[in-house]
N, C-alpha and C positions, 0 to 999 in steps of 0.2 A: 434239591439237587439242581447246579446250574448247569442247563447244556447249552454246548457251543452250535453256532450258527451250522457247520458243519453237522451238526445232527438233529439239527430242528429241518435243515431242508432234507436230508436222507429221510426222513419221517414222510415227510408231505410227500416226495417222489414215490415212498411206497404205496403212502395213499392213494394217491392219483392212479397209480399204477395197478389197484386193485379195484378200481370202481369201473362200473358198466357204462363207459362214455359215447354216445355214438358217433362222437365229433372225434374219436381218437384213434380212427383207422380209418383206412379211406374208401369211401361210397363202392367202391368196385372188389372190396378186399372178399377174399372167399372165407375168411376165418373171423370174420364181423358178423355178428348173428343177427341182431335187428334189419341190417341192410340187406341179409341176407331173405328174411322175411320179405321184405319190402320189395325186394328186386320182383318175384312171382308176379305181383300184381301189377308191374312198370310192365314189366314183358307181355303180361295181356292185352292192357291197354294198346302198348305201344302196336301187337299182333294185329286188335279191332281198328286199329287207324287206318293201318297198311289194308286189311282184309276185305273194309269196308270204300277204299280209297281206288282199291283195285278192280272190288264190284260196280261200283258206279261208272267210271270210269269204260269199265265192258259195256254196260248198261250204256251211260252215252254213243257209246261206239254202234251202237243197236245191235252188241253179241249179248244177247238176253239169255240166253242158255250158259254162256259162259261166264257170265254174272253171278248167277243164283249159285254155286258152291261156293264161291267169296263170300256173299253175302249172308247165306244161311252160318257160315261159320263167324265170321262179325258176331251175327246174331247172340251164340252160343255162348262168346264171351261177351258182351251187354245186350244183354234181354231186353233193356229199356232205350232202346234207341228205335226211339217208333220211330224215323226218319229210313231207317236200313230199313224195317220192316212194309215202309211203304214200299219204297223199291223193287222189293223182293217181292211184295203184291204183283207189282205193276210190270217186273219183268217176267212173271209164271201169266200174265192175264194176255202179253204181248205175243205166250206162244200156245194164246188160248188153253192154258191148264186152268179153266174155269172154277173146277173145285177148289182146286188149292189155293187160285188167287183169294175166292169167297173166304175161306177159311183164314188167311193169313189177313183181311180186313177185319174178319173175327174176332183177330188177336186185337188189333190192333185199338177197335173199338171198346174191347173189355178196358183196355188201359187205360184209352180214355177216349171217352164218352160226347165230350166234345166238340171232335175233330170232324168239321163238319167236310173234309177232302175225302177225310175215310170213307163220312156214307157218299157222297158223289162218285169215286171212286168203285165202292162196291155195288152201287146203284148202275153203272156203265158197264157193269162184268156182269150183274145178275142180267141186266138188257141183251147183252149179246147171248147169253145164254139161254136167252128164252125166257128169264122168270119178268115177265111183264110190270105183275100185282109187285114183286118184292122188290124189284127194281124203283117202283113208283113211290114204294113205302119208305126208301132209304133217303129217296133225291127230296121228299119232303121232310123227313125228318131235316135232311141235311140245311134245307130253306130255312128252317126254327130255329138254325143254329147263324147262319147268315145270308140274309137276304138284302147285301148289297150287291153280288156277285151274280152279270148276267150268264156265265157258263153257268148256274145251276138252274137256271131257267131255261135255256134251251136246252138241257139234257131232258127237262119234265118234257115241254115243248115237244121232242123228239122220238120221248116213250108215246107221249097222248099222241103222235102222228104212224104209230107204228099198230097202234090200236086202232087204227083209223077215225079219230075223236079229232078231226081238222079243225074247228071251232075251238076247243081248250090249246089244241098247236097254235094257234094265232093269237091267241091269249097270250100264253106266257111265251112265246117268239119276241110278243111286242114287250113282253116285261123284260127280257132279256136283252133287248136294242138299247131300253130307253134306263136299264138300272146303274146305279151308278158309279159299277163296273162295267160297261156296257159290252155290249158279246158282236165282235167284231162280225159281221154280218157274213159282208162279200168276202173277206177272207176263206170264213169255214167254210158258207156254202159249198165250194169249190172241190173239197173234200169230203164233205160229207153227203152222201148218195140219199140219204133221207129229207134233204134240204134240197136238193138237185130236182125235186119230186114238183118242186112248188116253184122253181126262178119261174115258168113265165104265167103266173098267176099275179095280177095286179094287187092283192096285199102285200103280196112277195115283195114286190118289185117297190112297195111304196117301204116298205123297212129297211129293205138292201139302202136306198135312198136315204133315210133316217141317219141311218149305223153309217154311213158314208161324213156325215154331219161334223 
């Protein structure tokens, strides 16, 4: 049988017309079932940008309290965004929620292991909280992980000077001046009331001079 041109393309138009194309209705259409799948997970995404966009954001602002429901809902829709989750350590630590900051380091270090800001981080939350030994435990571990960076040697520095161990404080004070991150001296001192303890103590004075360099 010969068919005419006329009914060789009515063939293929049915064809066409009956296959599952995703290119055949448009990205936004409500009665496109792939796209319609697909949309769910744009919208989360798109939700965790905003959510996590808006947290920080407070968080820079130093509204720490009104940071963390942004951020914990980020969270909820990517779990894996140790970046939100450090935030949301650091703005529950900012209003001294000490457990929960520990805890959300917690997380963070399960995921992964590491992340040597985690334990300097939860090393500086267990410190203000009192836990001296676990504080000490994390800020070394955290050295194992990297020890070019002098802020993690004047955070050890700072626990061994809270224990009153001044000798190990001048220890790693000077590892912290002279590594090759070096830990900006007279800056923090200034800020920080544990370092305040020592400006007119001539080793002080000879590092503050160093870190000046």
């Amino acid at each position: 049988m010969r068919y005419t041109i006329y009914q060789i393309l009515l063939v293929m138009i049915i064809g066409i017309s009956g296959c599952q194309n995703p290119l055949s209705t448009t990205p936004n259409s409500p009665d496109n079932e792939i796209n319609g799948k697909r949309n769910p997970a744009k919208k989360d995404n798109n939700n965790f940008a905003v959510l996590e966009a808006s947290g920080t954001a407070k968080f820079d602002a130093k509204d720490y309290a009104g940071s963390i429901p942004d951020l914990e809902k980020a969270i909820q829709l990517n779990p894996e965004s140790i970046t939100t989750y450090h935030y949301l350590g650091i703005a529950n630590y900012r209003l001294k929620n000490y457990t929960t900051a520990i805890k959300i380091f917690d997380k963070i270090i399960e995921k992964s292991s590491d992340d040597d800001v985690a334990y300097t981080s939860r090393a500086e939350i267990k410190r203000d909280a009192g836990d001296l030994k676990g504080a000490s435990l994390d800020i070394q571990k955290a050295l194992t992980l990297n020890d070019t960076d002098g802020y993690l040697f004047a955070t050890l520095a700072m626990i061994h000077a809270d224990k009153g161990d001044v000798e190990l404080f001048y220890q790693n004070l000077e590892k912290a001046v002279k590594a090759p991150q070096g830990y900006p001296l007279r800056e923090k001192y200034i800020e920080k009331k544990t370092l305040k303890k020592f400006k007119e103590e001539e080793r002080f004075i000879d590092l503050l001079e160093w870190s000046d360099r």
